[in-house]
PDB file as gemmi writes it, atoms N, CA and C in Angstrom:
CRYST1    1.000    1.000    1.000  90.00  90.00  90.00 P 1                      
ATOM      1  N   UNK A   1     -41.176-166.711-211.345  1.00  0.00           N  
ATOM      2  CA  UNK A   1     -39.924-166.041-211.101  1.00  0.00           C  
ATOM      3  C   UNK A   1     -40.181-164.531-210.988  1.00  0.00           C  
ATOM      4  N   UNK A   2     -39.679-163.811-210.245  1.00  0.00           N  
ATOM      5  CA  UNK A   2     -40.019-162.336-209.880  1.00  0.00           C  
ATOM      6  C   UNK A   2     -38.809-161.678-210.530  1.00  0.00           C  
ATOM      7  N   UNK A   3     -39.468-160.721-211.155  1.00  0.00           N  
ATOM      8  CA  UNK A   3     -38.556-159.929-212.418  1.00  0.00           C  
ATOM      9  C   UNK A   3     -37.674-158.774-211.510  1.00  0.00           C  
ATOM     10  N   UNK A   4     -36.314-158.306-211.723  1.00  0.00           N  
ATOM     11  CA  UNK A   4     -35.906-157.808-210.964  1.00  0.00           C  
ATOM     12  C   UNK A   4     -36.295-156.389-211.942  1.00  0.00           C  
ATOM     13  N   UNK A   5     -36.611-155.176-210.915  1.00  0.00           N  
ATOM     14  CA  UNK A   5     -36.729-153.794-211.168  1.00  0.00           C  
ATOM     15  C   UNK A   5     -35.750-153.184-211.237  1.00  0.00           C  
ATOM     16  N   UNK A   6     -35.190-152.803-212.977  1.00  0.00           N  
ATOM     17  CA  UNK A   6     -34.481-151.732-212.993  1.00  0.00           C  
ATOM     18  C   UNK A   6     -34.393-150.761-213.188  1.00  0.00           C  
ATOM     19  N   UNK A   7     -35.174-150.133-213.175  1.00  0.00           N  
ATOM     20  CA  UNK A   7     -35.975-148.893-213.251  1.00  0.00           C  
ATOM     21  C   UNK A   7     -35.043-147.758-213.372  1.00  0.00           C  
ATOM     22  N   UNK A   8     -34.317-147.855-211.997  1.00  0.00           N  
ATOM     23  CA  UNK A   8     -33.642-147.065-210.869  1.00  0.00           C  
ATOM     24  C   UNK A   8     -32.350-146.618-212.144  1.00  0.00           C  
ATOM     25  N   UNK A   9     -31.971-147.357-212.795  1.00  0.00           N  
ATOM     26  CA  UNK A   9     -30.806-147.610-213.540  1.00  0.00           C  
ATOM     27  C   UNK A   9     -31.498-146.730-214.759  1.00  0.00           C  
ATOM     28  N   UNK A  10     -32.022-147.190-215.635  1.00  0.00           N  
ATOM     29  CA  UNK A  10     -32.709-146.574-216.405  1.00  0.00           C  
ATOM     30  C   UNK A  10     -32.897-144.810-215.813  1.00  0.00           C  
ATOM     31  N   UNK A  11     -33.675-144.722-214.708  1.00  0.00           N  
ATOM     32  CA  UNK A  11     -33.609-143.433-214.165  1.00  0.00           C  
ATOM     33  C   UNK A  11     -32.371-142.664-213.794  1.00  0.00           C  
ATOM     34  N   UNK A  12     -31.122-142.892-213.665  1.00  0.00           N  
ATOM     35  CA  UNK A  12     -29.537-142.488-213.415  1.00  0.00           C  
ATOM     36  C   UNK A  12     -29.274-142.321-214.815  1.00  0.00           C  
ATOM     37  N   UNK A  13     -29.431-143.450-215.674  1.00  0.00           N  
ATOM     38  CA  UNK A  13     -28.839-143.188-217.160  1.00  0.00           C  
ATOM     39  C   UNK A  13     -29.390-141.802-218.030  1.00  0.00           C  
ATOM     40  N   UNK A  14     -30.829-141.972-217.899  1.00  0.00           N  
ATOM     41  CA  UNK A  14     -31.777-140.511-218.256  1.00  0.00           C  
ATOM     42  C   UNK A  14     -31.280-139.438-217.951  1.00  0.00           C  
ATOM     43  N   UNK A  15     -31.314-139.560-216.424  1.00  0.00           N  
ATOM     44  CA  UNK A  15     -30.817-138.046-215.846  1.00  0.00           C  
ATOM     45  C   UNK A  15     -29.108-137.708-215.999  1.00  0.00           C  
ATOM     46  N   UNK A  16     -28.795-138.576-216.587  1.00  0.00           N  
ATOM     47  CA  UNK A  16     -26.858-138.229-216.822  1.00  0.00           C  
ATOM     48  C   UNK A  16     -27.153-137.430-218.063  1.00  0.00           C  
ATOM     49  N   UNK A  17     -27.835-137.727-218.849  1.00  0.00           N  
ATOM     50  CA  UNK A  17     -28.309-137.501-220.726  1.00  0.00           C  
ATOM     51  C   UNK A  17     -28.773-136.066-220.133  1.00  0.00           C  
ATOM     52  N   UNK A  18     -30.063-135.774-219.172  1.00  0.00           N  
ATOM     53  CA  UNK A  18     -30.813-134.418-219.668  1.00  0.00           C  
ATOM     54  C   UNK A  18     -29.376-133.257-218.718  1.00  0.00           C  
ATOM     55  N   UNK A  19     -28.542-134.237-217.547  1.00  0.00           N  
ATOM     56  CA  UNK A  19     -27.614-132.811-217.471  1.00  0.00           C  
ATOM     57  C   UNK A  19     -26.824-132.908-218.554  1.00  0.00           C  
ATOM     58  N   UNK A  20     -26.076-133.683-219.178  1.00  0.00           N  
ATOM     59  CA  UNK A  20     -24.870-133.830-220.469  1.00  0.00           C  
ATOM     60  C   UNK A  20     -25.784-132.429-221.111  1.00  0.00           C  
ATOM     61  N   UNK A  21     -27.090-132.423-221.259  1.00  0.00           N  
ATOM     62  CA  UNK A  21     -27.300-132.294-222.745  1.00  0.00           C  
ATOM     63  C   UNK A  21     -27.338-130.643-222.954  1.00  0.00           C  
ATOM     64  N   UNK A  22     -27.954-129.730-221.479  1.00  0.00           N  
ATOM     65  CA  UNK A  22     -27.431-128.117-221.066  1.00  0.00           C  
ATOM     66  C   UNK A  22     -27.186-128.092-219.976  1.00  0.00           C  
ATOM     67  N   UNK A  23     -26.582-129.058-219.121  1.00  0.00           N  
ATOM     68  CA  UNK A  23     -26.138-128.840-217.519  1.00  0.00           C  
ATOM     69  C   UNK A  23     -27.298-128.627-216.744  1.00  0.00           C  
ATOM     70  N   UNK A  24     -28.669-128.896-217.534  1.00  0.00           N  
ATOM     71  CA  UNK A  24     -29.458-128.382-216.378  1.00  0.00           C  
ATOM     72  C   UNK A  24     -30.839-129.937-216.262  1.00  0.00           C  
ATOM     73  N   UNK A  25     -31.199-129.743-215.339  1.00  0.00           N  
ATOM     74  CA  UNK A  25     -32.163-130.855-215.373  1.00  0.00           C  
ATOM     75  C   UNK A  25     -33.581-129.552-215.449  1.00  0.00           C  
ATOM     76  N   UNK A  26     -34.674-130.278-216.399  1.00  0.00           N  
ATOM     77  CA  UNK A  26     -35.893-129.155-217.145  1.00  0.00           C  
ATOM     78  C   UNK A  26     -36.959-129.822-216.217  1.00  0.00           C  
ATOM     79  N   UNK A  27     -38.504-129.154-215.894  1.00  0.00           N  
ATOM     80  CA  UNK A  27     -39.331-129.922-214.990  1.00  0.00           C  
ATOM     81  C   UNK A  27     -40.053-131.113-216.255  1.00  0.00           C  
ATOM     82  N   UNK A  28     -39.942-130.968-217.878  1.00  0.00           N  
ATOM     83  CA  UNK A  28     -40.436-131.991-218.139  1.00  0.00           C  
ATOM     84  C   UNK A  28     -39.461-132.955-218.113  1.00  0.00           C  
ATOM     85  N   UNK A  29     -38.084-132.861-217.870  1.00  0.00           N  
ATOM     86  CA  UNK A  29     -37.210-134.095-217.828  1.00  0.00           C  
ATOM     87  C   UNK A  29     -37.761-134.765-216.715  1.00  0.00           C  
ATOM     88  N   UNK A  30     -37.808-134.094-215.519  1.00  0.00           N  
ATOM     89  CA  UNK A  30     -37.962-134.465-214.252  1.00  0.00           C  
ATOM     90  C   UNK A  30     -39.650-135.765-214.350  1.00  0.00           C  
ATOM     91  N   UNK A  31     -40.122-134.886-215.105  1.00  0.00           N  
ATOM     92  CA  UNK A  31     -41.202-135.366-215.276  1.00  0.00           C  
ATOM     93  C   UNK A  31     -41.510-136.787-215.783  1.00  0.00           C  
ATOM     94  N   UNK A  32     -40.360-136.931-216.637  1.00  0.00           N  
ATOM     95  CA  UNK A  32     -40.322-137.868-217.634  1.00  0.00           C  
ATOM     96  C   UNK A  32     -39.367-138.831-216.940  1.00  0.00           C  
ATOM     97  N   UNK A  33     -38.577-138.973-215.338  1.00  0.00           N  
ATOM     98  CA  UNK A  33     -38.438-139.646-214.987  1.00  0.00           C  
ATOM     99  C   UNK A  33     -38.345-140.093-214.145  1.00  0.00           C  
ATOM    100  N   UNK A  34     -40.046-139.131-213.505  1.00  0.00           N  
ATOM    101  CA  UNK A  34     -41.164-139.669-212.673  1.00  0.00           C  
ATOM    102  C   UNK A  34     -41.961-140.719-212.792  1.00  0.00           C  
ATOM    103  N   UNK A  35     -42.068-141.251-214.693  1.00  0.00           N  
ATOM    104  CA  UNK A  35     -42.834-141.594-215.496  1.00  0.00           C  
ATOM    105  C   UNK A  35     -42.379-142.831-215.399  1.00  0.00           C  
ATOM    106  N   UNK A  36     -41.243-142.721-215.915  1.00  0.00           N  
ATOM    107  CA  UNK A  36     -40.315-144.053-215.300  1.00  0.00           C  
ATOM    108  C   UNK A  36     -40.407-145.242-214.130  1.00  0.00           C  
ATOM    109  N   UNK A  37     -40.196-143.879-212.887  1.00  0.00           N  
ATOM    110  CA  UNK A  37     -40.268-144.589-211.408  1.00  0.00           C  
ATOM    111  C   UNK A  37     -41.690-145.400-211.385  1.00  0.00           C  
ATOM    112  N   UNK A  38     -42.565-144.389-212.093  1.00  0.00           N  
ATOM    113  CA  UNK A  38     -44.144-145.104-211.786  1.00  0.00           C  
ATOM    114  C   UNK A  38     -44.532-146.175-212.650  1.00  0.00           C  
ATOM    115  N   UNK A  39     -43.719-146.332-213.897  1.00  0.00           N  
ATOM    116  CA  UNK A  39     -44.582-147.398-214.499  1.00  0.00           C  
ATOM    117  C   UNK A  39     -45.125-148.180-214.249  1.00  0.00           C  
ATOM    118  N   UNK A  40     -44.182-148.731-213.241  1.00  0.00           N  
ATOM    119  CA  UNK A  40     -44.482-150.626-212.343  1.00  0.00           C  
ATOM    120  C   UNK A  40     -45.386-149.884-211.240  1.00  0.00           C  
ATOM    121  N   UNK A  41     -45.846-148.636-211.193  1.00  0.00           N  
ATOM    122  CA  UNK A  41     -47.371-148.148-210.021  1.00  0.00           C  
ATOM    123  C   UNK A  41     -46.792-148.166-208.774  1.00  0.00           C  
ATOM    124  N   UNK A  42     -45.403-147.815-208.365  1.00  0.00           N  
ATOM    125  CA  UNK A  42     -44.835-148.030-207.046  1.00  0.00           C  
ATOM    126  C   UNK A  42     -42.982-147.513-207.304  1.00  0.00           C  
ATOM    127  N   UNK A  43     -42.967-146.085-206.790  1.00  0.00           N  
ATOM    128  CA  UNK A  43     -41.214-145.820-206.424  1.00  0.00           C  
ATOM    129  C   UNK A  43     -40.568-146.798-205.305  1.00  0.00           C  
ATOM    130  N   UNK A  44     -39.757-147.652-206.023  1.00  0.00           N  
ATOM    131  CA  UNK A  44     -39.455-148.458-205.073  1.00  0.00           C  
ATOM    132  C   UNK A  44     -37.752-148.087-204.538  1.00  0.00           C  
ATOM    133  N   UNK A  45     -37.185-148.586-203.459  1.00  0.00           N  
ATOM    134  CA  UNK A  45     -36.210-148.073-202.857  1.00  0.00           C  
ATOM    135  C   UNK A  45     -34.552-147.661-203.240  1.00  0.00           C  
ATOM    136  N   UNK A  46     -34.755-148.324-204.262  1.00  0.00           N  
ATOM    137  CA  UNK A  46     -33.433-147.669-205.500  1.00  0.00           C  
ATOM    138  C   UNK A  46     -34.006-146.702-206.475  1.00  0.00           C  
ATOM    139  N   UNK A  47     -35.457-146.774-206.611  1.00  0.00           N  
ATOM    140  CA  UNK A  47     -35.607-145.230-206.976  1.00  0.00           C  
ATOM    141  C   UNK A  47     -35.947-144.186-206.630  1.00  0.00           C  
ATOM    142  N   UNK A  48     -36.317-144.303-205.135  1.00  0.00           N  
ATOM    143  CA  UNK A  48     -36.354-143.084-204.667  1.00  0.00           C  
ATOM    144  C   UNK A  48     -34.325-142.585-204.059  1.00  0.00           C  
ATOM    145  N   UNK A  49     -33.727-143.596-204.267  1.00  0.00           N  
ATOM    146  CA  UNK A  49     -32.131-142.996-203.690  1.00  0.00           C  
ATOM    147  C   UNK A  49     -31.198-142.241-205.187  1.00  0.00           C  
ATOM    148  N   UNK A  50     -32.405-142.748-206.143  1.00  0.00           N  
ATOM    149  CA  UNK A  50     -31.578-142.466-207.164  1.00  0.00           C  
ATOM    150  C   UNK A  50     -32.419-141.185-207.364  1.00  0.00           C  
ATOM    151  N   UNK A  51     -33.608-140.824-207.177  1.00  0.00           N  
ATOM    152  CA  UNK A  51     -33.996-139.223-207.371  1.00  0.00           C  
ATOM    153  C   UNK A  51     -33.478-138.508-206.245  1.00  0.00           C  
ATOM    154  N   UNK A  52     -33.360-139.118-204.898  1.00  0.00           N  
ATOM    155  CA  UNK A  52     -32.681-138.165-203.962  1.00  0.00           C  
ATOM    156  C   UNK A  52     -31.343-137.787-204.205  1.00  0.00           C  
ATOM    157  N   UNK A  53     -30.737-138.355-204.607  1.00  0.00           N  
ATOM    158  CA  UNK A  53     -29.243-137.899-205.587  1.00  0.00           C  
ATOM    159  C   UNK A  53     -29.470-137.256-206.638  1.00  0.00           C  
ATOM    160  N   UNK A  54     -30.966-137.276-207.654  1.00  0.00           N  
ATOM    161  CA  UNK A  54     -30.634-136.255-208.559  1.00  0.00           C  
ATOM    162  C   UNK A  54     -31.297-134.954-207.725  1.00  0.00           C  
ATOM    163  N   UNK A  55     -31.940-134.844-206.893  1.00  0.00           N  
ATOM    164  CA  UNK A  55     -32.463-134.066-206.223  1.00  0.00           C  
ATOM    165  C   UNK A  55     -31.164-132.580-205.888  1.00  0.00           C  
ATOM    166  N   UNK A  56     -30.173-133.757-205.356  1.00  0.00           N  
ATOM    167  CA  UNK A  56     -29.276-133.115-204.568  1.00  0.00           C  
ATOM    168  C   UNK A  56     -27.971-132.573-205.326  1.00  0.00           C  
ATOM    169  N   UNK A  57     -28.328-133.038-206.723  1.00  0.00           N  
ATOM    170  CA  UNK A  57     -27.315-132.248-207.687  1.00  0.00           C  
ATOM    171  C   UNK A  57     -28.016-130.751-208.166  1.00  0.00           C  
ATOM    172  N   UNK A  58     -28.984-130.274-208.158  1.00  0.00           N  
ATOM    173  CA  UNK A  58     -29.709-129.534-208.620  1.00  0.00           C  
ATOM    174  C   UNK A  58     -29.198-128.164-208.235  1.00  0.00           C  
ATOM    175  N   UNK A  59     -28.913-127.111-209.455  1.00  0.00           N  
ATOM    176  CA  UNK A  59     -28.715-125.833-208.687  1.00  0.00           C  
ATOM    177  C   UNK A  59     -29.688-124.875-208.761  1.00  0.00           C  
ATOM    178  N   UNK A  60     -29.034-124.075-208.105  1.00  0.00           N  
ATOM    179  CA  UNK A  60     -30.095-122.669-207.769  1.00  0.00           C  
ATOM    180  C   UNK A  60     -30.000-122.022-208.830  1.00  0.00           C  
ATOM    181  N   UNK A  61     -29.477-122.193-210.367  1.00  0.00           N  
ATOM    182  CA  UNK A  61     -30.373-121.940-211.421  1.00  0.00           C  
ATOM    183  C   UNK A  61     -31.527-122.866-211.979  1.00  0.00           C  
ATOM    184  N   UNK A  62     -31.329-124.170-211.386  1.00  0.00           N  
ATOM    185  CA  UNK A  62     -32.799-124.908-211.986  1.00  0.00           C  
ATOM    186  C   UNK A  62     -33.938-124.989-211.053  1.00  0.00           C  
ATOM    187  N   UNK A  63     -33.636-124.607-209.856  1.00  0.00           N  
ATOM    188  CA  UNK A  63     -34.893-124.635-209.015  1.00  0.00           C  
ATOM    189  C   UNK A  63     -35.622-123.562-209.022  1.00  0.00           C  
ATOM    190  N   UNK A  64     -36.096-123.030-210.426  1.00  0.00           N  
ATOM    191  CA  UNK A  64     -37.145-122.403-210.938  1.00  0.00           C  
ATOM    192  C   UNK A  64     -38.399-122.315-209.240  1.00  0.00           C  
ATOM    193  N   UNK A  65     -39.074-121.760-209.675  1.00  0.00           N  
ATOM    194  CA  UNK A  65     -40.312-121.799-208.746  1.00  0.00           C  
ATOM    195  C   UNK A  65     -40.764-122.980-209.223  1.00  0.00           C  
ATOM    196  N   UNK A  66     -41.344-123.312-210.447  1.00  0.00           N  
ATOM    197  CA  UNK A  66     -42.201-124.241-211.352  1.00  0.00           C  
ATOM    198  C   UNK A  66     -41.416-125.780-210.565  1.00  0.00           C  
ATOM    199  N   UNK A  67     -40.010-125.966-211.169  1.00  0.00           N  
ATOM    200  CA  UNK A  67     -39.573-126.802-210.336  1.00  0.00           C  
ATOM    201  C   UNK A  67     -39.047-127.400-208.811  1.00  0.00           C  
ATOM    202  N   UNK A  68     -39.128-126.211-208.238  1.00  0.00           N  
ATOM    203  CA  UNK A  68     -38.923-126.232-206.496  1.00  0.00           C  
ATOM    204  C   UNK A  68     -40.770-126.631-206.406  1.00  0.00           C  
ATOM    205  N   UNK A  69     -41.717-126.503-206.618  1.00  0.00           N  
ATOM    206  CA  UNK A  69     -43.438-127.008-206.735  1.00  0.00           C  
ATOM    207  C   UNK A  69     -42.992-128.941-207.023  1.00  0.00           C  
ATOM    208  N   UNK A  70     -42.239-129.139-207.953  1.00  0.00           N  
ATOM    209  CA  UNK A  70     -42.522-130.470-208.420  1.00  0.00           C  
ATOM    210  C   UNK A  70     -41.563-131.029-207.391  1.00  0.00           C  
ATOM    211  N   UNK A  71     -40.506-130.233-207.471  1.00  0.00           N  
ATOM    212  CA  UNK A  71     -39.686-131.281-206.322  1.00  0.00           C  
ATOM    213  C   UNK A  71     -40.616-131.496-204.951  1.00  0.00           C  
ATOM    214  N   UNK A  72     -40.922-130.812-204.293  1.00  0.00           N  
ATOM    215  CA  UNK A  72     -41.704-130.702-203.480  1.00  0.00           C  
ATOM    216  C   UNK A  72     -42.496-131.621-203.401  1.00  0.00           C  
ATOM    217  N   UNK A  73     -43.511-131.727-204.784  1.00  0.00           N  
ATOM    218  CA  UNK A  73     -44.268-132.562-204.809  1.00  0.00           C  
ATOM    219  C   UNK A  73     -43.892-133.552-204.587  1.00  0.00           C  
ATOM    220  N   UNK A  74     -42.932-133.886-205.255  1.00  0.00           N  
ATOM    221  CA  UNK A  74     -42.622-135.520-205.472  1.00  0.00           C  
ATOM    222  C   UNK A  74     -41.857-136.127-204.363  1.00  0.00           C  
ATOM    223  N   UNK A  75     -41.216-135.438-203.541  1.00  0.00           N  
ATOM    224  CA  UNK A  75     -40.399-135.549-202.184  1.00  0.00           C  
ATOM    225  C   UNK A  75     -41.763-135.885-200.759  1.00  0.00           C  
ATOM    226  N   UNK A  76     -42.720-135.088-201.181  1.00  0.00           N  
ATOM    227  CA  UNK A  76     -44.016-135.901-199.625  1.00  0.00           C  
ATOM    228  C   UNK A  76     -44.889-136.515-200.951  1.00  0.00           C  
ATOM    229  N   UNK A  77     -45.174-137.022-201.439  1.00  0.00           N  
ATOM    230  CA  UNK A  77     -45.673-137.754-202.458  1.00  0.00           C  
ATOM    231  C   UNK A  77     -44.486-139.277-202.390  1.00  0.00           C  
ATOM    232  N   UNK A  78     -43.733-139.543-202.570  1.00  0.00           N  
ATOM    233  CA  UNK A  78     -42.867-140.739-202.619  1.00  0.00           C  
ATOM    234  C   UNK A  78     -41.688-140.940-201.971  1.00  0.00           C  
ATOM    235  N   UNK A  79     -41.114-139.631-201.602  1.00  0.00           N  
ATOM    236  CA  UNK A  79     -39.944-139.645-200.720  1.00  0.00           C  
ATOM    237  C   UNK A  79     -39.902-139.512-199.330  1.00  0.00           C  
ATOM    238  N   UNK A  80     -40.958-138.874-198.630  1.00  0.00           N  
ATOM    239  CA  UNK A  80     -41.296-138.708-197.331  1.00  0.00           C  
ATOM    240  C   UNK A  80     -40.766-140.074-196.273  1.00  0.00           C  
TER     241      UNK A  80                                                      
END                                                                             
């Protein structure tokens, strides 16, 4: 039986918690639910729609340099 991946869910619930918690998403949050997407060794297609939505909440106080580098990264790295 093939286990269904919820990853994606888990990754929406996280990222509701790190904005609740100062309105801002941090690059180790981000990081931490990169960590997530990869466990199963593959961003699969509800989790890359669910980082492109947290992507797209992000303001121009959190896109630090440090974090405009990771987004980056992780956008031609898995989102491309």
């Amino acid at each position: 039986m093939t286990r269904l991946n919820t990853d994606y869910l888990e990754i929406a619930f996280r990222s509701i918690q790190c904005f609740a918690d100062d309105g801002k998403l941090l690059v180790h949050e981000l990081e931490e639910l990169m960590a997530i997407a990869l466990r199963d060794g593959v961003v699969d297609e509800d989790e890359k729609r669910v980082l492109k939505n947290i992507f797209s909440k992000l303001t121009p106080s959190e896109l630090t340099p440090e974090m405009q580098e990771k987004v980056q990264q992780i956008r031609a790295a898995y989102l491309a």
